[in-house]
C-alpha positions as semicolon CSV with decimal commas, in nm:
position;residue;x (nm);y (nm);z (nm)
1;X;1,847;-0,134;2,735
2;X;1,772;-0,054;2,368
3;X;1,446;0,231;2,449
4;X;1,592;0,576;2,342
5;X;1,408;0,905;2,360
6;X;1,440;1,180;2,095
7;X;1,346;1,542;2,265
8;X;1,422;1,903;2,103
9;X;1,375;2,234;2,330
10;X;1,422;2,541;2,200
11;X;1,759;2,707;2,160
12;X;1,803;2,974;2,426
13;X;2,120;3,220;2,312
14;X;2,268;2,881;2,093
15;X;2,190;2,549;2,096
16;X;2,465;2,459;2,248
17;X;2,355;2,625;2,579
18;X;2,051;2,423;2,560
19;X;2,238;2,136;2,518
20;X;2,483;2,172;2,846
21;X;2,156;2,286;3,026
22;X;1,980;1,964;2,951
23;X;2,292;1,724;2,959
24;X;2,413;1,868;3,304
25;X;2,059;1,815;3,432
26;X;2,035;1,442;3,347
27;X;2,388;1,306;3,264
28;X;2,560;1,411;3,595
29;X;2,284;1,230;3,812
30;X;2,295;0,899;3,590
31;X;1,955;0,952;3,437
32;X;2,052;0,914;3,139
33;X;2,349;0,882;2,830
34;X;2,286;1,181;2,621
35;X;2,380;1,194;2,257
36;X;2,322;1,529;2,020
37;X;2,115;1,408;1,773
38;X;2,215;1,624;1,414
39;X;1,961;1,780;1,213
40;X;2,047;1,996;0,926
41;X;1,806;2,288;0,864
42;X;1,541;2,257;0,653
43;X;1,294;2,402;0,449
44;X;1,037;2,460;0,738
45;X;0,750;2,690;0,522
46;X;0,491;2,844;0,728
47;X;0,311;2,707;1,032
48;X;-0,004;2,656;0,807
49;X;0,166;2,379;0,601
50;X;0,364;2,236;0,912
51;X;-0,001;2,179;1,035
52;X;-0,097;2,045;0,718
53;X;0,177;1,799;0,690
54;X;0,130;1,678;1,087
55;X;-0,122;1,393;0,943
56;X;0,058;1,265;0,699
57;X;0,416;1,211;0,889
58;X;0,211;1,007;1,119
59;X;0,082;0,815;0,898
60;X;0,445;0,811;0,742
61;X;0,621;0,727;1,104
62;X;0,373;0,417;1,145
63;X;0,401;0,246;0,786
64;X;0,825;0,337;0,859
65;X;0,807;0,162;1,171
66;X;0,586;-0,139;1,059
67;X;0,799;-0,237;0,757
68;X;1,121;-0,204;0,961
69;X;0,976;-0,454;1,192
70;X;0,869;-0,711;0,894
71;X;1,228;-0,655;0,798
72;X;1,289;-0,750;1,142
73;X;1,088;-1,033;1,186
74;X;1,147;-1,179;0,836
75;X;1,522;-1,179;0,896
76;X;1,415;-1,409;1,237
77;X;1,250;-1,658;0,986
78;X;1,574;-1,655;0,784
79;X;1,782;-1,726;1,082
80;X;1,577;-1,956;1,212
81;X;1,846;-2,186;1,352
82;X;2,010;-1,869;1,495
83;X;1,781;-1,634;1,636
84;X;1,947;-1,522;1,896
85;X;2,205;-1,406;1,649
86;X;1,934;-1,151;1,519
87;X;2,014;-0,846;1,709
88;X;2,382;-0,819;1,604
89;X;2,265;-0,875;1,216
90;X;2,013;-0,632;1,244
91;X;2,222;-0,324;1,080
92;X;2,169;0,001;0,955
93;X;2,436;0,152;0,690
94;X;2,696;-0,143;0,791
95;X;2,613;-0,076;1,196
96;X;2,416;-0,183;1,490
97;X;2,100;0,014;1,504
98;X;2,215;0,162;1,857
99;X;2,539;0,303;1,707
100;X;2,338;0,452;1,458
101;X;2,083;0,605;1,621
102;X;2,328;0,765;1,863
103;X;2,593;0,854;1,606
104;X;2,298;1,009;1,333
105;X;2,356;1,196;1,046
106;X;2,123;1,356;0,736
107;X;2,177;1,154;0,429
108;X;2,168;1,467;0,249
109;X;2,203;1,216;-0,098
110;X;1,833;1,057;-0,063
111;X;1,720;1,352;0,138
112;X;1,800;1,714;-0,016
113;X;1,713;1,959;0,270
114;X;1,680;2,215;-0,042
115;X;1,356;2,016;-0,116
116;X;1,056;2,094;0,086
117;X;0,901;1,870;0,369
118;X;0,644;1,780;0,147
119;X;0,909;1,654;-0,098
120;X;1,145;1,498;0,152
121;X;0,834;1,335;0,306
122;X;0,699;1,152;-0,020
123;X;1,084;1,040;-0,137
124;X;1,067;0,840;0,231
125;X;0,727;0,712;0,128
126;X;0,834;0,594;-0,229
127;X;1,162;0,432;-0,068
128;X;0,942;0,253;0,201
129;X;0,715;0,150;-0,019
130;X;0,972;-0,011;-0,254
131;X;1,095;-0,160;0,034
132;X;0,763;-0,312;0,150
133;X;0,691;-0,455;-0,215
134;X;1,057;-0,628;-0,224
135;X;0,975;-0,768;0,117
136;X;0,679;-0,903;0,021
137;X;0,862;-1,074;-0,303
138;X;1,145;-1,247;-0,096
139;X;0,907;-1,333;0,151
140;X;0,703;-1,502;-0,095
141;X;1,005;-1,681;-0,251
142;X;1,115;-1,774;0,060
143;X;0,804;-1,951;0,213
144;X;0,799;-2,116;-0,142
145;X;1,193;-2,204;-0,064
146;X;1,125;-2,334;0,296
147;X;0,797;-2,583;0,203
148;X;0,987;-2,713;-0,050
149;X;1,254;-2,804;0,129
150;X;0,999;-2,912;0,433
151;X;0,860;-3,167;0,198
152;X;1,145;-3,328;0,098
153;X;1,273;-3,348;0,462
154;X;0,960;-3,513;0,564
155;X;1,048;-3,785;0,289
156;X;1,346;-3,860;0,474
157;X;1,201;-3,884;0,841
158;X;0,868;-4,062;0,991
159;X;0,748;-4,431;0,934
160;X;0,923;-4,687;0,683
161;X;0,604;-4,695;0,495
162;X;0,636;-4,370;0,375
163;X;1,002;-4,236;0,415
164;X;1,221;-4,196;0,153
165;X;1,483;-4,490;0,118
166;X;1,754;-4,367;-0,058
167;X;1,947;-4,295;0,190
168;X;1,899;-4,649;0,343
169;X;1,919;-4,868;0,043
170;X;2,279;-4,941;-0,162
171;X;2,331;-5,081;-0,498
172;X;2,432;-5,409;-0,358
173;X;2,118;-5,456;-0,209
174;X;1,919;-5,528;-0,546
175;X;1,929;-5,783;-0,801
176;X;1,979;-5,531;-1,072
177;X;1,934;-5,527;-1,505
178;X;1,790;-5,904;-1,480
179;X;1,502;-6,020;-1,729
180;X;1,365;-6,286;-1,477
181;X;1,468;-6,167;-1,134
182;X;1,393;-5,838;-0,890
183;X;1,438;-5,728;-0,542
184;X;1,132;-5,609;-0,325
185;X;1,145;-5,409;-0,079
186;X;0,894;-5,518;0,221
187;X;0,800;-5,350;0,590
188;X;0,778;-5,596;0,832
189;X;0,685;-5,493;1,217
190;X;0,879;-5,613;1,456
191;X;0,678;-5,799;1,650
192;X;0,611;-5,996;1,290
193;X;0,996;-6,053;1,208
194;X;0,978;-6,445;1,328
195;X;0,729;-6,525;1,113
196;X;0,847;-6,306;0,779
197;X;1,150;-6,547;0,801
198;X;0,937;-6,852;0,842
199;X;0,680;-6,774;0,522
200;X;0,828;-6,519;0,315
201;X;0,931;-6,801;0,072
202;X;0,593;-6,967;0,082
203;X;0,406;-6,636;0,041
204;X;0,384;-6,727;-0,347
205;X;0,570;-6,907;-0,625
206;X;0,900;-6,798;-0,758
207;X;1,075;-6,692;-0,459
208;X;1,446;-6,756;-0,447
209;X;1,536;-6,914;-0,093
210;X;1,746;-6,750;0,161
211;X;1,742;-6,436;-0,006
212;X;1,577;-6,219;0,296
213;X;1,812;-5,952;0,428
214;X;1,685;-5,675;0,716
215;X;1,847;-5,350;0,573
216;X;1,725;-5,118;0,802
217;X;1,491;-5,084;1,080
218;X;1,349;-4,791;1,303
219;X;1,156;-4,831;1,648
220;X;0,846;-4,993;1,454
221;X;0,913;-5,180;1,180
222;X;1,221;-5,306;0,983
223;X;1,312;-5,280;0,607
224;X;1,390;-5,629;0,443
225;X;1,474;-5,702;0,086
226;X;1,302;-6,050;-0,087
227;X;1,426;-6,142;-0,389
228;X;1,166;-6,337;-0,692
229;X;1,088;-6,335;-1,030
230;X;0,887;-6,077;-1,202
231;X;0,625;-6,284;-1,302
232;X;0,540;-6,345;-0,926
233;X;0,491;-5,973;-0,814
234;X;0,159;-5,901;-0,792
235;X;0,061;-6,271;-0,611
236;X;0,368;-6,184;-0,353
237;X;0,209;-5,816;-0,307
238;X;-0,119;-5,967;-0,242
239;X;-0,018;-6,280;0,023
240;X;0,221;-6,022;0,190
241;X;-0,040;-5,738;0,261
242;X;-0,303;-6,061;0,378
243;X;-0,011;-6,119;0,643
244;X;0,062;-5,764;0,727
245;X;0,382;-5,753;0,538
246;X;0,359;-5,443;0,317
247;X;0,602;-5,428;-0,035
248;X;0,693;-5,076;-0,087
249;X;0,675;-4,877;-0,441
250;X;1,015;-4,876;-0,525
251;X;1,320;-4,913;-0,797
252;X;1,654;-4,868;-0,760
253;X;1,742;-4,590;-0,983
254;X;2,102;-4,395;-0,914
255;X;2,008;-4,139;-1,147
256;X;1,668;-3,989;-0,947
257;X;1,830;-4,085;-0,598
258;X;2,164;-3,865;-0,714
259;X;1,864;-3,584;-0,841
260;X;1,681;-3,616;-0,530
261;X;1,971;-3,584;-0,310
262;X;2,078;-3,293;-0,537
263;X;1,782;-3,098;-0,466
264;X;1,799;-3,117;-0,121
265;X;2,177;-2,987;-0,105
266;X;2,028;-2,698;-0,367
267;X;1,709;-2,589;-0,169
268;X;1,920;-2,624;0,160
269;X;2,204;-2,383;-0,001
270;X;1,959;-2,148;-0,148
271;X;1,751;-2,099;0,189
272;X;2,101;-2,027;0,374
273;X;2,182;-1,728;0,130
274;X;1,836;-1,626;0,192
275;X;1,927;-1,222;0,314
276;X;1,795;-0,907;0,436
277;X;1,923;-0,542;0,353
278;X;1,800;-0,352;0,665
279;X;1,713;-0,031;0,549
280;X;1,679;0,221;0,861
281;X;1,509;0,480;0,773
282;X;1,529;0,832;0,937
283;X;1,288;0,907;1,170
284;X;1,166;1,310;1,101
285;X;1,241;1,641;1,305
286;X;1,182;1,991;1,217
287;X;1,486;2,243;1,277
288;X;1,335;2,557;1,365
289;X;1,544;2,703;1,652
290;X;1,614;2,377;1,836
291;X;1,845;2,160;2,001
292;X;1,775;1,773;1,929
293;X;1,910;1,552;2,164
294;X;1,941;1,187;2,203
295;X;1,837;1,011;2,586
296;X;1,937;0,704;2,686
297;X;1,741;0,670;3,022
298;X;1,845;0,454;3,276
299;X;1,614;0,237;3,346
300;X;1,598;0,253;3,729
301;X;1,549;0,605;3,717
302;X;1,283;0,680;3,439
303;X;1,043;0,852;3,667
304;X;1,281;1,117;3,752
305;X;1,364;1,195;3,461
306;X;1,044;1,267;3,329
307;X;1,036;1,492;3,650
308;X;1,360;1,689;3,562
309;X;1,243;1,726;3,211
310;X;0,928;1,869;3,301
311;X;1,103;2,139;3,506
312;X;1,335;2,204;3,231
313;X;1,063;2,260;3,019
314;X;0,754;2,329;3,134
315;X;0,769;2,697;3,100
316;X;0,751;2,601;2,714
317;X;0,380;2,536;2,733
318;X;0,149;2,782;2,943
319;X;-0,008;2,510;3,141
320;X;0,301;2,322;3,227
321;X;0,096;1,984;3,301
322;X;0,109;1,656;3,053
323;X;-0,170;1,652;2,813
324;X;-0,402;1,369;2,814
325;X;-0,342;1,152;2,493
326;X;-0,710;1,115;2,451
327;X;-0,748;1,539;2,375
328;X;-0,770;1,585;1,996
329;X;-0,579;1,900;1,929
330;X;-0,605;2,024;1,545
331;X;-0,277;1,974;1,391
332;X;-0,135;1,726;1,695
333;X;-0,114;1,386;1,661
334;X;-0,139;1,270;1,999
335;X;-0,328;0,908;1,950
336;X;-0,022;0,731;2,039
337;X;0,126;0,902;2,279
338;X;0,156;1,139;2,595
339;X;0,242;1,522;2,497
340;X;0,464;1,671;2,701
341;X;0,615;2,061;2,633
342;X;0,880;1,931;2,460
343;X;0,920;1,719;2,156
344;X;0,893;1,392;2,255
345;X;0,999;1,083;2,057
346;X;1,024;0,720;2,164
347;X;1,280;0,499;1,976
348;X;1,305;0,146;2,040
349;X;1,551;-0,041;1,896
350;X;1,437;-0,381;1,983
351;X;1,227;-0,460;1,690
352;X;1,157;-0,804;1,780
353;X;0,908;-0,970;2,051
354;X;1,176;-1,184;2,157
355;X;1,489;-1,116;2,352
């Protein structure tokens, strides 16, 4: 189970007695694996610009949370062939995104906690947002990458009258650097193979006898070579496509063949060392007096939880009942979810739709 919840009560005499409260209230009975969750103290203000601020880390939590999911879901298009590989490359500072949740700590680099929240806020919305933009640029270069590559793998699958033939045809097969004499390249049905070899030296003038050879074939239709002279091409083209015998556009040429080949191998490379950076970014709390502590609930016993929660702390808010998500309280942000008399956070750490 990857669904974590981030709560903070009030510190009683320390924190820490909050903490043993709360951890020998759920722990003991299995209702959850409890982790402290560290936050340094920071520049709080007054309750005026806490309210003030409320909007915009909402706004700030839901554009976090949405690029960390593109990140997510673009590194599942990279890794196509191995999604189910996804989870365990999904990392935050070199770790798996439950190890880091549980094991948190203040980056106190990017995040000065002598700045104000307003300050701290905007760096997180600048970083995002250069995150976002150089998402959207490898994304781009990648869908560019993968229909590339997609149209040069179509050349080399599907019907004979369209695939590409160089990995079919050899040098040997052609009549090669004559003045007089070239090698066609015809698609012949199957059900039409008897009478290619009875008229394919009749189909015009010029064509040298016994020179047929079937080079490849798939469930349709089979590739055959014909050998004539040059000045009998386009009469040969026209009697062949009269009997449903159709010469492909082609000439041996090593030099584009080794190119083509070469730029398959390239754009096949280059979409493998397609990569993601997964930034995690640092979900917000505000250090007044509090403990914050990390839940892992078990999943059987969610319900009672909740319920032991609730009488751990419901003498923090007067009416010590849930409040409706649907009440708009100025300076609450409860549109996406429940409030409940202590801070309440929901962190899931599956970030993708599959499993």
């Amino acid at each position: 189970m990857t669904e974590f919840w981030l709560i903070s009560a009030p510190g009683e005499k320390n924190c820490q007695q909050t903490w043993d409260k709360m951890n020998t209230a759920t722990a003991q009975t299995n209702l959850s694996t409890n982790h402290k969750f560290n936050i340094p103290e920071l520049k709080v203000g007054t309750l005026d610009i806490l309210v003030g601020l409320s909007d915009e880390l909402a706004k700030l939590d839901s554009f976090v949370e949405s690029v960390v999911r593109k990140v997510a879901q673009y590194m599942a298009d990279v890794l196509e062939d191995s999604r189910d590989k996804v989870q365990e490359n999904l990392l935050a500072n070199g770790v798996d995104l439950v190890t880091y949740v549980t094991r948190f700590h203040w980056d106190m680099a990017k995040y000065p906690i002598k700045q104000s929240l307003k300050n701290i806020s905007e760096i997180m919305s600048k970083q995002v947002s250069q995150i976002d933009n150089d998402l959207k640029a490898r994304a781009s270069a990648y869908n560019s990458l993968k229909g590339n590559l997609q149209s040069l793998e179509r050349k080399n699958v599907g019907s004979l009258l369209t695939r590409s033939l160089a990995d079919i045809v050899k040098k040997e097969d052609f009549v090669l650097d004559s003045e007089y004499l070239i090698t066609l390249l015809v698609v012949v049905p199957k059900t039409s193979y008897p009478d290619w070899e009875k008229t394919y030296e009749t189909l015009s003038e010029m064509v040298v006898p016994r020179s047929t050879k079937l080079l490849f074939e798939d469930q349709d239709s089979g590739l055959f070579s014909v050998t004539l002279f040059r000045k009998a091409i386009d009469d040969f083209k026209h009697k062949a496509r009269e009997n449903k015998f159709m010469v492909r556009d082609f000439q041996y040429n090593e030099e584009e063949m080794k190119a083509d080949k070469e730029e398959m191998t390239r754009l096949s490379t280059d979409k493998k060392k397609q990569f993601v950076c997964v930034h995690q970014l640092e979900r917000y709390g505000l250090p007044v007096n509090f403990q914050a502590m990390l839940l892992q609930p078990n999943r059987r016993n969610m319900k009672k939880l909740r319920e032991v929660l609730q009488d751990l702390y419901k003498h923090l808010d007067s009416s010590g009942t849930v409040i409706d998500a649907s009440m708009d309280i100025p300076g609450l942000n409860l549109s996406q979810q429940e409030y409940y008399p202590y801070v309440y956070y929901k962190i899931d750490c599956n970030l993708l739709d599959f499993k």
